[in-house]
Backbone as a chain_set.jsonl record, in Angstrom:
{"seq": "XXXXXXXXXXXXXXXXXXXXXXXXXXXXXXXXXXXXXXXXXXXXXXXXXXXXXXXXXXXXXXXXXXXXXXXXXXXXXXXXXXXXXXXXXXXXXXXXXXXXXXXXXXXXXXXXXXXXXXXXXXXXXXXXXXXXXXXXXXXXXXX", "coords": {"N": [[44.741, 24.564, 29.824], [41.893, 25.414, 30.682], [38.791, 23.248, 31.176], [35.349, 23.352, 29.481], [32.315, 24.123, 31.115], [29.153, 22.178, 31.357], [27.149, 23.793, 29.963], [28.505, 25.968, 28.59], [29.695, 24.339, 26.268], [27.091, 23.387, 25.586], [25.426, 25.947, 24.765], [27.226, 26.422, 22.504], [27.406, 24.815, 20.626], [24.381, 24.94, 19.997], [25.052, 27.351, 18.545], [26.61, 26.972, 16.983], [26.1, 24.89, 15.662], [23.297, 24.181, 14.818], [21.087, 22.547, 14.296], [21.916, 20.129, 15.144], [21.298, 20.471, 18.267], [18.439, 20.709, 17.911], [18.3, 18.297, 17.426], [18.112, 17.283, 19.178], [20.022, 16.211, 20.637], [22.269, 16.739, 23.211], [25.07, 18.401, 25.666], [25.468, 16.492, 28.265], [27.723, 15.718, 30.693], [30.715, 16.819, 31.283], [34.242, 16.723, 32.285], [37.869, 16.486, 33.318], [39.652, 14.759, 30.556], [36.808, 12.765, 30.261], [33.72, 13.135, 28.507], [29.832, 13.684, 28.386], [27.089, 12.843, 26.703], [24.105, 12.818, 25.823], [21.06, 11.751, 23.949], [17.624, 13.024, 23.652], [14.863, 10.804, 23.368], [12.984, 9.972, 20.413], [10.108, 8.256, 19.412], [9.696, 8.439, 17.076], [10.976, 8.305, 15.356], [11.811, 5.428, 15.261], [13.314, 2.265, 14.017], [11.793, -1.035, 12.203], [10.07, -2.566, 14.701], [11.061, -1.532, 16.909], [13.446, -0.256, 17.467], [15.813, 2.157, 18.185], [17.633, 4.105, 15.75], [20.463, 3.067, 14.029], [22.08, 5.617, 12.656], [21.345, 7.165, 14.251], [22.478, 6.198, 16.919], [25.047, 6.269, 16.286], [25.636, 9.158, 15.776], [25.393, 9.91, 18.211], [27.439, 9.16, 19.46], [29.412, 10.524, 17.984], [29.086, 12.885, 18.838], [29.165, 13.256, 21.702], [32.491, 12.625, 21.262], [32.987, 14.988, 20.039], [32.259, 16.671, 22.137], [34.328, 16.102, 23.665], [36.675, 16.72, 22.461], [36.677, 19.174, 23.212], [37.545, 19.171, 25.785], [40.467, 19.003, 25.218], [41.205, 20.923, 23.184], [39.874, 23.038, 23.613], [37.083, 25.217, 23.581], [36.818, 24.539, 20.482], [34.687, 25.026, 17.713], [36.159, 23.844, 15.041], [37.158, 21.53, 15.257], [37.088, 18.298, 13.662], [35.439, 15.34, 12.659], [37.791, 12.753, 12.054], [38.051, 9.963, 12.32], [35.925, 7.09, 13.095], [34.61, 4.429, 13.915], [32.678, 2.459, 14.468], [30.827, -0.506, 16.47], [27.458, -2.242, 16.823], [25.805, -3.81, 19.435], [23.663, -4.858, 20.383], [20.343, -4.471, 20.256], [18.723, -1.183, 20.642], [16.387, 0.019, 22.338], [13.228, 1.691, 23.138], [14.181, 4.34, 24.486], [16.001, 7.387, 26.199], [19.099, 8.055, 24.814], [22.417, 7.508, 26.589], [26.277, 8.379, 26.084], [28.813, 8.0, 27.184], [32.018, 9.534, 26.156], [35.806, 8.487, 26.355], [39.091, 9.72, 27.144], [41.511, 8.521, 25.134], [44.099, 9.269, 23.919], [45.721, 12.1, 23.337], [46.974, 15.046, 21.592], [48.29, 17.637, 20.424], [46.994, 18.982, 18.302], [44.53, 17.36, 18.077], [42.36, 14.519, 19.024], [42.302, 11.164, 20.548], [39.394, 8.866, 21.135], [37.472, 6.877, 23.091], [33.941, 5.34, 23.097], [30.878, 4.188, 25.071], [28.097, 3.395, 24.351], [24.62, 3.662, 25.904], [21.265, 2.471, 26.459], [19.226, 4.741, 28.273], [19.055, 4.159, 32.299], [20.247, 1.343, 32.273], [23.21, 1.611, 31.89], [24.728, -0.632, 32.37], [24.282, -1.937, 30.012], [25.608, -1.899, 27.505], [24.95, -0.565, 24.33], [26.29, -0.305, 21.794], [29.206, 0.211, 20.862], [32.421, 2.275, 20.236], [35.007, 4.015, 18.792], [37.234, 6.471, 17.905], [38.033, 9.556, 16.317], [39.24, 12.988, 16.711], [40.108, 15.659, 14.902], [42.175, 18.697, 14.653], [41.157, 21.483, 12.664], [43.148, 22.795, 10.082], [43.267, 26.616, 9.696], [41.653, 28.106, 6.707], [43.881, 29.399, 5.728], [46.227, 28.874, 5.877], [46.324, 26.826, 4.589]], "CA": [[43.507, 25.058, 29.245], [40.4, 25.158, 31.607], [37.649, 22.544, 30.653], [34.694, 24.375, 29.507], [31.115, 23.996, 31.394], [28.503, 21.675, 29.871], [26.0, 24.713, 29.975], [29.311, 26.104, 27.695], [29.425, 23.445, 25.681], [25.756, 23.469, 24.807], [25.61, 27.117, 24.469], [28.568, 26.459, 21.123], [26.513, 23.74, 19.474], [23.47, 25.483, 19.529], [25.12, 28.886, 18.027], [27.274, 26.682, 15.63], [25.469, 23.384, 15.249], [21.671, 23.713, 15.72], [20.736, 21.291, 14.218], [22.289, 18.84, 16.581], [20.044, 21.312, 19.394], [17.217, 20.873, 17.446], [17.653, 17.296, 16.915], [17.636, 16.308, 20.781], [21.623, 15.65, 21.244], [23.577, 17.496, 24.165], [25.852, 17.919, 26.74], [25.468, 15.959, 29.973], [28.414, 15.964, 31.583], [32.213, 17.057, 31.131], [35.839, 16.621, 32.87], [39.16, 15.477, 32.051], [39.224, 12.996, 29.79], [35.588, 12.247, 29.363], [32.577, 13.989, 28.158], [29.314, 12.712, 28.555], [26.482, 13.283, 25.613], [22.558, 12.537, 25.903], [20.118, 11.927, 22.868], [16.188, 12.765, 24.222], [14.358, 9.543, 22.33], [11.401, 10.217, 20.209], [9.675, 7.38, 19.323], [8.746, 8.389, 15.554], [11.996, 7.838, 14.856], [12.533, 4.148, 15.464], [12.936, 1.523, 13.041], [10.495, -1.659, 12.187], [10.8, -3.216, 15.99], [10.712, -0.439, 17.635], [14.602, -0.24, 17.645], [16.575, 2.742, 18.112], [17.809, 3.758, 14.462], [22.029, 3.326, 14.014], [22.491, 6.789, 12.54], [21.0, 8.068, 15.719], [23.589, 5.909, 17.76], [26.308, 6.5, 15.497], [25.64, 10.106, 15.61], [25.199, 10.267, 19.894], [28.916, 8.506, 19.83], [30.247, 11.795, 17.193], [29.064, 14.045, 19.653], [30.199, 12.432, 22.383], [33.777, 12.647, 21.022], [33.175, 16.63, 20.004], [32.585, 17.177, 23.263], [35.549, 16.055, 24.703], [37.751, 17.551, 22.023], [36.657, 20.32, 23.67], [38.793, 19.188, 27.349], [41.63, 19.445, 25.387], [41.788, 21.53, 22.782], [39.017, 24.262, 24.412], [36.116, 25.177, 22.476], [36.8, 24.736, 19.37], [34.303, 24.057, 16.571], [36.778, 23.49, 14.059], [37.475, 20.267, 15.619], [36.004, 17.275, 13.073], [35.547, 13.961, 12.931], [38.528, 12.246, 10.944], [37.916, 8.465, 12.258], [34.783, 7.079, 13.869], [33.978, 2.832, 14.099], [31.287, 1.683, 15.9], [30.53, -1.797, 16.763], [26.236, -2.118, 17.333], [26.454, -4.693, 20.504], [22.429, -5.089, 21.07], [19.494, -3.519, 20.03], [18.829, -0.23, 21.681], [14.836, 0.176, 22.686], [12.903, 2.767, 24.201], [14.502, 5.498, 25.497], [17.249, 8.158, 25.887], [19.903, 7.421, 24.509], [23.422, 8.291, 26.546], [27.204, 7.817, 25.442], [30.315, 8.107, 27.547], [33.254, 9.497, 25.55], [36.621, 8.658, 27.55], [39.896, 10.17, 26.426], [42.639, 7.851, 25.188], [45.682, 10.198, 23.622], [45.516, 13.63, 23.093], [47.651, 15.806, 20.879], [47.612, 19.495, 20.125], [45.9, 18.883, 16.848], [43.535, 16.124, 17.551], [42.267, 13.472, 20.305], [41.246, 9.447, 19.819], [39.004, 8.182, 22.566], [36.685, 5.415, 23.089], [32.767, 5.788, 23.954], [30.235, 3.119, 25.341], [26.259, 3.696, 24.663], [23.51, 2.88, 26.534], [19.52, 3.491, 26.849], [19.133, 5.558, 29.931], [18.661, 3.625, 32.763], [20.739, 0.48, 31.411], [24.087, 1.395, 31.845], [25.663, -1.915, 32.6], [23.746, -3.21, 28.97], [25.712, -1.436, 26.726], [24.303, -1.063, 22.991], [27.02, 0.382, 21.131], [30.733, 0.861, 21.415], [32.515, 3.169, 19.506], [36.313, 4.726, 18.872], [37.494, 7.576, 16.845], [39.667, 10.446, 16.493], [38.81, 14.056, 16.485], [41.13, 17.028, 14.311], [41.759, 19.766, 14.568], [41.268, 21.872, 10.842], [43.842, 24.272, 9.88], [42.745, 27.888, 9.031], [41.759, 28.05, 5.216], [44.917, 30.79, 4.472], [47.542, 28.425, 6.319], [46.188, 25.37, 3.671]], "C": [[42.34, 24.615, 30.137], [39.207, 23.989, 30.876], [35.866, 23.433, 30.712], [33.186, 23.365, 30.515], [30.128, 22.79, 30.422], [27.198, 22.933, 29.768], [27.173, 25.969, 28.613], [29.52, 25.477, 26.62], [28.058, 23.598, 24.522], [25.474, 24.539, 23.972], [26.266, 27.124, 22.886], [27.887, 25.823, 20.707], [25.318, 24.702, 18.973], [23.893, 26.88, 18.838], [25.994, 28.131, 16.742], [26.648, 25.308, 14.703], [24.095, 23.245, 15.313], [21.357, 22.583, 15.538], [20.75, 20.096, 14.79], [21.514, 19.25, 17.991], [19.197, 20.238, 19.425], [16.773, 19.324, 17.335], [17.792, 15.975, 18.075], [19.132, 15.991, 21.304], [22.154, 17.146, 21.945], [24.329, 16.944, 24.937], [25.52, 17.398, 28.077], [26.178, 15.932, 31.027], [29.575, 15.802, 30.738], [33.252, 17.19, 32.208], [37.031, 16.239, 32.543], [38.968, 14.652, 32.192], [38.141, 12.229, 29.822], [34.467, 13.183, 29.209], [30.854, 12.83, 28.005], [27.82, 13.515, 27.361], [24.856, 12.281, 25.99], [21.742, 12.946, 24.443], [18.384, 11.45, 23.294], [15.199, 11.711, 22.681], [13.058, 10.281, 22.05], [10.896, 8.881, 19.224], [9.508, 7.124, 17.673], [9.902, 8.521, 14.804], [12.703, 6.686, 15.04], [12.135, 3.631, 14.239], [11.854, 0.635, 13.065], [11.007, -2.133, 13.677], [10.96, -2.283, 17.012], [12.466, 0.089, 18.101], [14.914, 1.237, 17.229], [17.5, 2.828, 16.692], [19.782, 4.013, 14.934], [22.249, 4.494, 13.74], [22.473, 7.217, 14.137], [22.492, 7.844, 17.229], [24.888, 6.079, 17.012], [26.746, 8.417, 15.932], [25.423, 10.831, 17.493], [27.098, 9.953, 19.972], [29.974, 10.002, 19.289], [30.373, 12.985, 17.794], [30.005, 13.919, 20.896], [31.732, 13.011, 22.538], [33.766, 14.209, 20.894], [33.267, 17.111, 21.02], [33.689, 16.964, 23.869], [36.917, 16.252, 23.939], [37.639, 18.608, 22.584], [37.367, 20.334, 25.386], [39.932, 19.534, 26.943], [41.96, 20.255, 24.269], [40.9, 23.154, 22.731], [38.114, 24.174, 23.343], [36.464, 25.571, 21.06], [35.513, 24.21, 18.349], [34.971, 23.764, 15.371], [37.049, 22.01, 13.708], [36.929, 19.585, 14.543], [36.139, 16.389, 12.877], [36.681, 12.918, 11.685], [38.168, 10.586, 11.247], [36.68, 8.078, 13.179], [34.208, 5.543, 13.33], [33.428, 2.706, 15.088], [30.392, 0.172, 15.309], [28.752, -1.708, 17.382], [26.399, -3.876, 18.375], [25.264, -5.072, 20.556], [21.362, -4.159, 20.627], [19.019, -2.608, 21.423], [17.191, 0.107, 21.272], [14.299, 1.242, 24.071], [13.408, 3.684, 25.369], [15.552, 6.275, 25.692], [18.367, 7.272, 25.925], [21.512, 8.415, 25.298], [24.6, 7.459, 26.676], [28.204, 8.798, 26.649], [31.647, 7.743, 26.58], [34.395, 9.578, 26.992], [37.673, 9.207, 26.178], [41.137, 8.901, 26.243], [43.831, 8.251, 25.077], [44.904, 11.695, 23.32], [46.775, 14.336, 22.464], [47.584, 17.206, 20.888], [47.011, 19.626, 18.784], [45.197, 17.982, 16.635], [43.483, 15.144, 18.785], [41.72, 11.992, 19.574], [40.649, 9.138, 21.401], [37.854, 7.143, 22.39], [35.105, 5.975, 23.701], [31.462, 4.305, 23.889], [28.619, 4.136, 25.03], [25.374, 2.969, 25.541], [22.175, 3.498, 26.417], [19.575, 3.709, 28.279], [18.325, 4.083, 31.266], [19.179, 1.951, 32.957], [22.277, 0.445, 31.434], [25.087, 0.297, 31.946], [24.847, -3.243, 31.238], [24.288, -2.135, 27.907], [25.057, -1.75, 25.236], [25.509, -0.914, 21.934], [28.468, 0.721, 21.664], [31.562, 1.582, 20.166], [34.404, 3.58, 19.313], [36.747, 5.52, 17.434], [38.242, 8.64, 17.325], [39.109, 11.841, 15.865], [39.909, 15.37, 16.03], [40.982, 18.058, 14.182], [42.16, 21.196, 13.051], [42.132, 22.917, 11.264], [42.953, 25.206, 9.28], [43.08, 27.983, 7.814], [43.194, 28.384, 4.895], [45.837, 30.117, 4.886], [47.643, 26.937, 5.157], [47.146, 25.578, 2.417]], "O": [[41.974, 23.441, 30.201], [38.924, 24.304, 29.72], [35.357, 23.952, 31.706], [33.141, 22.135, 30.528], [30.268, 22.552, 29.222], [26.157, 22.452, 29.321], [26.548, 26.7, 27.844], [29.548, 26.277, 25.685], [27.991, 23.801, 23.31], [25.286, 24.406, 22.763], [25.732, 27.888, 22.082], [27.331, 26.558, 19.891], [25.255, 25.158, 17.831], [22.928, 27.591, 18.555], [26.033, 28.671, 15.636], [26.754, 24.951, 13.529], [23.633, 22.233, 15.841], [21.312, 21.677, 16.37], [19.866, 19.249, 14.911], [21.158, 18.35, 18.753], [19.042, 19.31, 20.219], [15.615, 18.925, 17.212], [17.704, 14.747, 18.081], [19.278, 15.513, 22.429], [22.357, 18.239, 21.416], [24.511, 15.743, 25.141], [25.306, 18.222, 28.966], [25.707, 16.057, 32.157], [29.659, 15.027, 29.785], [32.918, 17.937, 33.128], [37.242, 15.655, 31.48], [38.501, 13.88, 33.029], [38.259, 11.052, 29.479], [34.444, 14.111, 30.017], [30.784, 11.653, 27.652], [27.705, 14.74, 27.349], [24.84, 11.116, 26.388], [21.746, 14.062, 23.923], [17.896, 10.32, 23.319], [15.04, 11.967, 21.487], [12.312, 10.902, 22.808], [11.565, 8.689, 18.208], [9.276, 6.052, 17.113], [9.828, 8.847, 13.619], [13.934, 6.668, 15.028], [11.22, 4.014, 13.51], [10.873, 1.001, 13.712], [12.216, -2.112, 13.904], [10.932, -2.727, 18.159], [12.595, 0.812, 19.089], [14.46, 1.665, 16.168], [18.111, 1.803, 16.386], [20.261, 4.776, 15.773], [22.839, 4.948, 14.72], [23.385, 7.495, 14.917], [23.091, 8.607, 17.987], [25.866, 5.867, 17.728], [27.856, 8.819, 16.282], [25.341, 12.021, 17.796], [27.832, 10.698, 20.622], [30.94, 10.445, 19.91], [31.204, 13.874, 17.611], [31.159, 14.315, 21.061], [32.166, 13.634, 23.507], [34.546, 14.793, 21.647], [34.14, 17.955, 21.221], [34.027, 17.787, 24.72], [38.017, 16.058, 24.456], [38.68, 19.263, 22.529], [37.617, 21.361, 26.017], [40.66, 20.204, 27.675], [43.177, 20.429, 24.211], [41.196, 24.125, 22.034], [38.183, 23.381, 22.404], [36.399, 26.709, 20.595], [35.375, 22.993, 18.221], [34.205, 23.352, 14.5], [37.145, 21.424, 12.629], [35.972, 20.257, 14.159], [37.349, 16.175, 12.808], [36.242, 12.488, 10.618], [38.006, 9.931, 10.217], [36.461, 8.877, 14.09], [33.415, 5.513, 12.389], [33.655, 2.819, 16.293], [29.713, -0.104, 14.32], [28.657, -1.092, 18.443], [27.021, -4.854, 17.961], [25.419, -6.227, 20.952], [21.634, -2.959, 20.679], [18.936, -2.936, 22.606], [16.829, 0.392, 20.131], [14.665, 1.469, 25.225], [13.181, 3.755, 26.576], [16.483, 5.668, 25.163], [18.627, 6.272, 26.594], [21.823, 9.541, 24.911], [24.55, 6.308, 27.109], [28.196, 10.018, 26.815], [32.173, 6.673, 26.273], [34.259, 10.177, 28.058], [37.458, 9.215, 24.966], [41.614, 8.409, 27.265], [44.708, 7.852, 25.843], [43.738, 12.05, 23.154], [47.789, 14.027, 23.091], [46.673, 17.805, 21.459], [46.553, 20.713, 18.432], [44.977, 17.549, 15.504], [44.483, 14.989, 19.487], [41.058, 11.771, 18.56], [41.251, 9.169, 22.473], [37.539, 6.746, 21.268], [35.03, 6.84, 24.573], [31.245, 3.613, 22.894], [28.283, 5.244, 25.449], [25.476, 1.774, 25.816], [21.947, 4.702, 26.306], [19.911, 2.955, 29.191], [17.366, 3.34, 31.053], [18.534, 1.28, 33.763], [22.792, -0.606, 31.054], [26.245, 0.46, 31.564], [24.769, -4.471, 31.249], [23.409, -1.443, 27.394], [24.694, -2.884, 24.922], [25.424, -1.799, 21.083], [28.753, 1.364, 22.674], [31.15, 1.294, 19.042], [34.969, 3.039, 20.264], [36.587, 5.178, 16.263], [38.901, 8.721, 18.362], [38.613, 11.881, 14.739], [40.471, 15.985, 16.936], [39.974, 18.59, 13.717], [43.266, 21.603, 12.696], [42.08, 23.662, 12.242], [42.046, 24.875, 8.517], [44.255, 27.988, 7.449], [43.758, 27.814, 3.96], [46.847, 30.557, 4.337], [48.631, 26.232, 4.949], [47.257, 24.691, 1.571]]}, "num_chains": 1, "name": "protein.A"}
């Protein structure tokens, strides 16, 4: 199965997911076995401290992983998130936020892989580490 584009990628979120568009998270980069996910920071969404809110990093790590169900089981949006722990390592301050999903196993109905966060610029201060497992839904009429 070909690995899709991240200009492919993006393209599927925004026609199935806007909201995730709309709410600053895409694709950055894709290949086998990792996908790479960017969240543009807006400031008026930090907590007291000026900290980066957990949903936000919780929710850069979910993508993350969507994207790189998509190396192996092509674009699917059916894909969805069945397991997803994340460890907060450091407060995350000022500034984009991006997450390397890697692949660990892969199945034909589902992937688990591991993803590190960081604020842009920072990579070797991770904030966030992450692992989870992405499925793939059966079609309603086969349930």
């Amino acid at each position: 199965m070909p690995i899709p584009t991240v200009d492919q990628v993006n393209r599927l979120v925004a026609d199935t997911y806007p909201a995730a568009a709309a709410d600053g998270f895409r694709c950055v980069g894709i290949g086998e076995g990792f996908a790479e996910a960017r969240w543009a920071y807006d400031a008026s969404l930090d907590r007291p401290g000026g900290f980066i809110s957990g949903p936000n990093q919780f929710t850069i790590c979910d993508s993350a992983l969507w994207y790189l169900s998509f190396t192996v089981l092509g674009l699917e949006p059916m894909a969805v998130t069945s397991d997803l722990h994340i460890t907060f390592l450091r407060p995350a301050v000022g500034g984009d936020l991006v997450a390397r999903a890697e692949l660990i196993r892969a199945g034909r109905a589902g992937i688990f892989g591991d993803v590190r966060v960081w604020v842009d610029g920072a990579d070797a201060r991770p904030v966030a580490h992450a692992t989870g497992r992405y499925a793939l839904l059966e079609p309603r009429d086969r349930r």
